[in-house]
C-alpha positions in Angstrom: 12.2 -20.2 -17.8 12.7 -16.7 -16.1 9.9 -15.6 -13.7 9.1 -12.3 -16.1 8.5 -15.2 -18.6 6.8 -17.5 -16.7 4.0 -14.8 -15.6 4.0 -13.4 -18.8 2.7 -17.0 -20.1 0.3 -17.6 -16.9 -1.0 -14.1 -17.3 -3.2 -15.7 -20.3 -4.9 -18.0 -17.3 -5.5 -15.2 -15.2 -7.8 -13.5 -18.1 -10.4 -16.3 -18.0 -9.9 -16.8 -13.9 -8.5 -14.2 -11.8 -8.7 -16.5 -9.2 -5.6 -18.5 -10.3 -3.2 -16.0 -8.9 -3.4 -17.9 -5.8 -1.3 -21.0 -7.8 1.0 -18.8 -9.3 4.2 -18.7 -7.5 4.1 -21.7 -6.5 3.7 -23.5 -9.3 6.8 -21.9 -10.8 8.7 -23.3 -8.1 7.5 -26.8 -8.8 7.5 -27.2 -12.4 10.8 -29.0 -12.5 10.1 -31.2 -10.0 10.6 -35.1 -10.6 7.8 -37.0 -12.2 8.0 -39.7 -9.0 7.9 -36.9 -6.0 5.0 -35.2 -8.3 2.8 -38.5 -8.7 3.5 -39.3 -4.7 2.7 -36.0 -3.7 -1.0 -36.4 -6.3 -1.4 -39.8 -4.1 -1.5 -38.1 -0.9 -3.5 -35.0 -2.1 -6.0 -37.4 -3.5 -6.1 -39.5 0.2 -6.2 -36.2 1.5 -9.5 -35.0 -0.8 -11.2 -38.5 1.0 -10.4 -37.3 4.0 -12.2 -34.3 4.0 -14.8 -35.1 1.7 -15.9 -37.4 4.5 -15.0 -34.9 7.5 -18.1 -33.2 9.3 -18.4 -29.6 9.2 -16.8 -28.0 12.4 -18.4 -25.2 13.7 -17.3 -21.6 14.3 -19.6 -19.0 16.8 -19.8 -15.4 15.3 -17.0 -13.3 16.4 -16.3 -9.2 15.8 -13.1 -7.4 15.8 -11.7 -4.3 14.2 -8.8 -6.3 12.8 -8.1 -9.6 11.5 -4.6 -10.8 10.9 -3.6 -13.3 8.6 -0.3 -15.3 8.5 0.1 -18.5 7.0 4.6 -18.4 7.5 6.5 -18.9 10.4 9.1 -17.1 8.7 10.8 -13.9 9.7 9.7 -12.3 6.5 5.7 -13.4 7.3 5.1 -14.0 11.5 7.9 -11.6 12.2 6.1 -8.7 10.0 3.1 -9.3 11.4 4.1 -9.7 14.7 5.4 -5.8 16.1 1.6 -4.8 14.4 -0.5 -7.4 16.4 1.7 -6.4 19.6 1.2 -2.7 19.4 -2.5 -3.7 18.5 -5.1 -2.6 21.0 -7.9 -2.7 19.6 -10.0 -6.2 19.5 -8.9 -8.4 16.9 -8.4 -12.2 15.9 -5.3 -14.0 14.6 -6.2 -16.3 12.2 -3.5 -19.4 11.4 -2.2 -22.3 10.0 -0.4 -25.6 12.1 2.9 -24.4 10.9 2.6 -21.0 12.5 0.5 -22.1 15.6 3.5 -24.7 16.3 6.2 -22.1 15.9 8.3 -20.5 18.6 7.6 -17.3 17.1 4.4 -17.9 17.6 4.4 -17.9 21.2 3.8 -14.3 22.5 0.9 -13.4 20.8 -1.3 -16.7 21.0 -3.1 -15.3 24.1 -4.9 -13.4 21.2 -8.3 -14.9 19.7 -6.9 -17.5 17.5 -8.2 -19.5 14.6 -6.6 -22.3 12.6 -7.8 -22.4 8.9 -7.0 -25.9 9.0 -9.2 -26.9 11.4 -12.1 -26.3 9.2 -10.3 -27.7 5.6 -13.7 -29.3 4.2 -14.7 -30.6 0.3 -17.7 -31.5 -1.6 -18.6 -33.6 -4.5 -19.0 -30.6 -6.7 -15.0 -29.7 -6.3 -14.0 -33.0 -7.9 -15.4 -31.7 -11.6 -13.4 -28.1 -10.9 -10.0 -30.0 -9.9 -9.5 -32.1 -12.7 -10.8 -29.8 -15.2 -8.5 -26.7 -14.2 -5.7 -28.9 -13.7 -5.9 -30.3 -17.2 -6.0 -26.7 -18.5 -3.4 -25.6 -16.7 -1.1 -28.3 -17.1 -1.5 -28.1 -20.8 -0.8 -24.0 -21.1 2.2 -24.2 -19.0 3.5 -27.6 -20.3 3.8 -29.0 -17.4 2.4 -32.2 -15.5 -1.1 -32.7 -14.3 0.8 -34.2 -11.5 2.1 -30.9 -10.2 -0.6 -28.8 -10.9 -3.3 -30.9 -8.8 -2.3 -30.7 -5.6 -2.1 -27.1 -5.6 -5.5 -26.6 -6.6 -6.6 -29.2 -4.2 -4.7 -26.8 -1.7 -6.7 -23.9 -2.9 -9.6 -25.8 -3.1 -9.2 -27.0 0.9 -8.3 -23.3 1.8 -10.8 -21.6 -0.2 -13.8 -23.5 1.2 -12.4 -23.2 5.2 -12.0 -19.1 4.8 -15.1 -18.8 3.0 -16.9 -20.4 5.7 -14.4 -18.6 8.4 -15.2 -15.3 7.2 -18.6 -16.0 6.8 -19.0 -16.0 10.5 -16.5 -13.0 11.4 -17.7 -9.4 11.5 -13.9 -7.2 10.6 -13.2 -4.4 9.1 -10.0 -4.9 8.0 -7.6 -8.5 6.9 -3.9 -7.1 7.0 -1.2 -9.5 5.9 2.2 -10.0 5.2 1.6 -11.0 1.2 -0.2 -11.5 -1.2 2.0 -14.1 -3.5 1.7 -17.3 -1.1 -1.5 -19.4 -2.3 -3.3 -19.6 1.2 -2.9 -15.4 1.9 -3.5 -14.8 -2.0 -7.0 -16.8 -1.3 -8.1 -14.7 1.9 -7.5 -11.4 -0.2 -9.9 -12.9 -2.6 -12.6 -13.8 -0.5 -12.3 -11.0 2.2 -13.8 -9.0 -0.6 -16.5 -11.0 -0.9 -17.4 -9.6 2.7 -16.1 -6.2 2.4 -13.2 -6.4 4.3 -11.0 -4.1 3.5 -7.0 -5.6 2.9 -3.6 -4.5 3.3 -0.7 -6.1 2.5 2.8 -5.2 4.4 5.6 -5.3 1.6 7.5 -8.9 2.1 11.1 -8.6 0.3 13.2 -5.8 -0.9 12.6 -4.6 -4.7 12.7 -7.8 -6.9 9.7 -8.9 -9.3 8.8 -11.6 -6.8 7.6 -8.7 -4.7 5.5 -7.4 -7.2 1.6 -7.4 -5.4 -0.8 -9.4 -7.3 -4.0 -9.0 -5.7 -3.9 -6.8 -2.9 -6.0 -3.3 -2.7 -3.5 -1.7 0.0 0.2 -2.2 -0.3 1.9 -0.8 2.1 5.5 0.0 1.7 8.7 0.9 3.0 9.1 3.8 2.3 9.0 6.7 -1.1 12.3 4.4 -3.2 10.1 1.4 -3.0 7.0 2.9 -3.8 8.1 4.5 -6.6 9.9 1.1 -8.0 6.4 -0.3 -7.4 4.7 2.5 -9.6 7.3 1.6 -12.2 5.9 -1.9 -12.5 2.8 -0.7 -12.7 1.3 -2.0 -10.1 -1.9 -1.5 -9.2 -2.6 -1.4 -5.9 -2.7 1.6 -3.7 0.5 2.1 -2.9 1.4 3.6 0.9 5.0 4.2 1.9 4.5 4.1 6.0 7.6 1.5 6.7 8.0 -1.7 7.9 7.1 -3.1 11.5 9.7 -5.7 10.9 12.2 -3.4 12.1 10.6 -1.9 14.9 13.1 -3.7 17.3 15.7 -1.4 15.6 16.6 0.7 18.2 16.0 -1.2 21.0 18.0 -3.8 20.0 20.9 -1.5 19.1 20.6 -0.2 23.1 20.9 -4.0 24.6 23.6 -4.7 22.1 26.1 -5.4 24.3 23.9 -7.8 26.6 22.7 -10.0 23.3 25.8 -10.1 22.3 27.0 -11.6 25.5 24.4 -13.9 25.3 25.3 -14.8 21.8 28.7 -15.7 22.1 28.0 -17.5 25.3 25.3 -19.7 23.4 27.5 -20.5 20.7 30.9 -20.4 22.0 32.4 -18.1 20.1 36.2 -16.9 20.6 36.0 -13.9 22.3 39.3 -12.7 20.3 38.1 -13.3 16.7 36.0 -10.9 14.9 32.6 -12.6 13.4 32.1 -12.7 9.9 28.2 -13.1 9.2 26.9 -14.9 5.7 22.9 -14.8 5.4 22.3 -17.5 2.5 19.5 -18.1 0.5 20.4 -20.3 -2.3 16.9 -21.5 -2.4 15.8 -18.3 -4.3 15.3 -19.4 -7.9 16.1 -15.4 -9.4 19.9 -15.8 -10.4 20.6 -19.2 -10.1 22.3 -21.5 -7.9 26.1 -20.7 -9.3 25.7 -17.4 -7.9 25.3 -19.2 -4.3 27.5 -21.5 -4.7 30.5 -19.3 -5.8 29.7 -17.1 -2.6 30.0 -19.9 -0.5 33.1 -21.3 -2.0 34.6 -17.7 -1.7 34.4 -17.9 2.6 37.1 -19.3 2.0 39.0 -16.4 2.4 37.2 -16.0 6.2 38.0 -19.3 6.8 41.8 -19.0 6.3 41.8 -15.6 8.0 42.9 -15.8 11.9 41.4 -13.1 13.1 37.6 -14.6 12.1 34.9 -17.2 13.0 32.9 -17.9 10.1 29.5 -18.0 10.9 26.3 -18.8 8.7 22.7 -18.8 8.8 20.4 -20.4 5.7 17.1 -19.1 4.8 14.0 -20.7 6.9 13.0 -22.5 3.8 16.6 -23.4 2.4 17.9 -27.0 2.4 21.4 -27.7 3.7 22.3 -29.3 0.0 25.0 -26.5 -1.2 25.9 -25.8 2.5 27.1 -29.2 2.8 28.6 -30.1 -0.9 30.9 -26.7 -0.6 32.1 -27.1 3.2 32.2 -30.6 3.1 36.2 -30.6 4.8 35.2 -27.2 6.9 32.2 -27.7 9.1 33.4 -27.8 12.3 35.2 -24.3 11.1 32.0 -22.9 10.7 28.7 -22.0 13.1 25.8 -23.1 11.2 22.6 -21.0 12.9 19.6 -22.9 13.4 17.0 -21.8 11.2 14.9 -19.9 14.2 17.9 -18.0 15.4 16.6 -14.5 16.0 18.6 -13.0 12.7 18.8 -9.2 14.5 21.0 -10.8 17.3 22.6 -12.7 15.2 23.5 -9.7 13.0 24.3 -7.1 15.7 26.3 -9.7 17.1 28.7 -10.0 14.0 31.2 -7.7 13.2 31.1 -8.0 9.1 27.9 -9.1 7.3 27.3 -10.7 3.6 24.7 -12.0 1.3 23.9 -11.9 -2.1 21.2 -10.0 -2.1 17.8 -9.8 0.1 15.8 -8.3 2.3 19.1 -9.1 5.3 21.2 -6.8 3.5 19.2 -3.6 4.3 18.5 -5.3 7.7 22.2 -5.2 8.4 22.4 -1.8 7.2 19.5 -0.7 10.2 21.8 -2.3 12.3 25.1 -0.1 11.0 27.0 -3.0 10.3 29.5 -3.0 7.8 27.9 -4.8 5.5 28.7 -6.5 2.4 27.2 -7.6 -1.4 29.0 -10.4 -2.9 28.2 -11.3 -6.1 31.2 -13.6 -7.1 29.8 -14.1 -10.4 29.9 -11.0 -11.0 26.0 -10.9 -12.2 25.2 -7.7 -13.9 21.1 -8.2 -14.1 21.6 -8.7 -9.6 19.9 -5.9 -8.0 22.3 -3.4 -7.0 22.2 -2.6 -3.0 26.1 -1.3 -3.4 27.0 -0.2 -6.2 25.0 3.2 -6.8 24.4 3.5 -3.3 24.5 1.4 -0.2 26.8 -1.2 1.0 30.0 -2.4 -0.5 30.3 -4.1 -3.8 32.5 -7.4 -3.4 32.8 -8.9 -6.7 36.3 -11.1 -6.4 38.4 -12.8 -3.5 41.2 -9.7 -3.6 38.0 -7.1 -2.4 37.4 -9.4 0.1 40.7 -10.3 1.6 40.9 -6.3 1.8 38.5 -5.4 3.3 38.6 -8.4 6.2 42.1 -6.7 7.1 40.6 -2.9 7.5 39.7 -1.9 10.9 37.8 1.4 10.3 34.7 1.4 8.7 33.6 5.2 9.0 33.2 6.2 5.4 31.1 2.8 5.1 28.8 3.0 7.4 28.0 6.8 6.3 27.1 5.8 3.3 24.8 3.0 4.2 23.3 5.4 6.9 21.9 7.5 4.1 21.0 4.8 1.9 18.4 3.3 5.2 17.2 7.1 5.6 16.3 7.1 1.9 14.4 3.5 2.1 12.8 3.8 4.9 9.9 5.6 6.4 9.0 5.7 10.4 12.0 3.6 11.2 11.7 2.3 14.4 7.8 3.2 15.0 6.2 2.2 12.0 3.9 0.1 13.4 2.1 2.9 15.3 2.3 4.9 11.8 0.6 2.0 9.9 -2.3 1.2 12.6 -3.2 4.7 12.9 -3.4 5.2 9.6 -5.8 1.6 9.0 -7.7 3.2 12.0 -8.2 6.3 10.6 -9.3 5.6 7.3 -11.4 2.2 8.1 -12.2 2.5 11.6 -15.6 0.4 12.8 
């Protein structure tokens, strides 16, 4: 089932509860899963409904700020939005988190902030037990799926829902800004920050795929005029505002300590000093196209791997398993630098000298970093959106492209071209978070 069909089957659940957005996406990404993993995974959500059911209320003093941040990802795509914003923030404001995030590295230079862990206040009561079952019947039996996957979710939203409620209960903000509004546990705070009228705004999370598509939010704030008028052609709702991304921020400072990161890069990793560094950002796990799509990708590095003048180097999506990594390069590992999963992907990339992926948010993340950069879509998909083709990048769509363009050695024409195509996408490059708090401060100020 596609995603366009998926939601246009759901969107009959939304009518009677709007609510039920929250489980949306992440249902569809579990709807195939195995009927043992699914029954294991209702045991422990079950042991963990006990648990709290039983679990006294912690307490929470009454705090006020202008801001409240929300981010419930380590990711680069979630905590590395949020991040440059909270930074460049001075004005009083709280941070409020998950266990995932508050463990993360990532996590580490803004912690001195006034933090709060949602989880730390997960509570249940008897009246929640009628409300889990029931919904999860319903659901189960519209989508044709197992009560076994859909319970947990709502048990989720359930544990996540009561903790903000109370949370928020006791704040005093103006504004909730966050990096999404797809992802059940931010979905839920947009829902109840209304509740308290607090006003929200979403920073845009990918590049232009339905996925991206805002659900809930009031304020989406986007890169720049392309994305928001792809948005308006979706009809989406929300109040579209094209003031950039904070994610890139780092941008030109980066591109001015090049040289010294990329010292320290090759030193960390040990990479030959006289080979040129082919970069691949993966993400197989993305459900859009398929996994051949990946896969044929992967098996096409190939071509790197037998050129002598490169080091193959690859990093997989934070959320990604290792599964097609290992089944294609199986015979070729210790050819190839696997990143961890936290490397900082804007060292890694202005560290390379060619980039790839399929298609994602790294591609126009390379571009910032005018590197040449390339789309390979060695199935040759024609429904993948196009960074390339039209405009962009460069289009590799078969091994003979490839080998090419791994023996040029000037880039110029390239590079011009993907320079325009950032200028076009992006607004405030480099300083957008300045543009996007004084605009929040402006228009919602305490």
């Amino acid at each position: 089932m596609t995603w366009q069909t998926y939601c246009n089957k759901f969107e009959t659940l939304l009518q009677d509860d709007r609510e039920l957005t929250t489980i949306r996406q992440e249902l569809f990404f579990r709807i195939g899963s195995s009927k043992v993993k699914a029954f294991i995974r209702f045991v422990l959500y079950v042991l963990q409904f006990l648990k709290y059911l039983i679990k006294s209320n912690k307490k929470i003093e009454f705090i006020e700020a202008q801001n409240l941040y929300f981010i419930d990802s380590p990711t680069s795509a979630n905590l590395g939005t949020l991040k440059p914003l909270i930074l460049k923030d001075e004005s009083e404001k709280i941070i409020l988190v998950n266990n995932q995030v508050q463990k993360s590295n990532g996590f580490n230079d803004i912690k001195k902030n006034i933090t709060i862990n949602f989880q730390d206040f997960y509570k249940v009561y008897f009246r929640d037990i009628f409300y889990l079952f029931q919904v999860s019947q319903k659901i189960a039996k519209h989508m044709d799926t197992s009560f076994f996957i859909v319970f947990p979710m709502l048990c989720r939203y359930v544990f996540n829902k009561n903790s903000l409620e109370y949370i928020l209960s006791n704040l005093k903000v103006k504004n909730i800004i966050l990096s999404n509004d797809t992802l059940l546990t931010s979905n839920t705070a947009i829902l109840i920050a209304r509740k308290y009228n607090i006003n929200d705004y979403t920073l845009q999370h990918g590049f232009l795929t339905h996925f991206y598509v805002p659900t809930t939010t009031t304020n989406y704030i986007v890169w720049g005029e392309k994305a928001k008028e792809w948005f308006r052609m979706q009809k989406t709702k929300s109040n579209l505002l094209p003031l950039g991304t904070p994610r890139l921020d780092e941008v030109e400072s980066i591109k001015k300590n090049s040289e010294a990161i990329k010292n320290r890069f090759y030193k960390k990793y040990k990479i030959d000093r006289n080979k040129k560094l082919f970069f691949y950002m993966s993400h197989s796990q993305a459900p859009e196209f398929g996994r051949e799509l990946h896969k044929k990708n992967f098996e096409a590095l190939q071509a790197v791997l037998d050129n002598d003048n490169y080091q193959l180097m690859i990093k997989l999506h934070p959320s990604e398993k290792e599964d097609l990594f290992n089944e294609v390069f199986a015979e070729h590992k210790d050819k190839i630098i696997l990143l961890p999963k936290d490397e900082n992907l804007h060292h890694a990339i202005v560290s390379s000298t060619i980039c790839g992926s399929a298609y994602s948010t790294t591609l126009v993340e390379s571009m910032c970093f005018e590197k040449p950069t390339l789309q390979m879509n060695m199935s040759q998909i024609k429904e993948l959106p196009d960074y390339s083709k039209k405009e962009g990048c460069i289009a590799v769509e078969n091994i003979e492209t490839l080998q090419i363009i791994l023996n040029e050695e000037d880039f110029t024409n390239e590079l011009k071209r993907q320079n325009e195509y950032v200028d076009k996408y992006f607004n405030n490059l480099g300083c957008a978070s300045e543009t996007i708090l004084e605009y929040i401060g402006k228009n919602h100020a305490c």
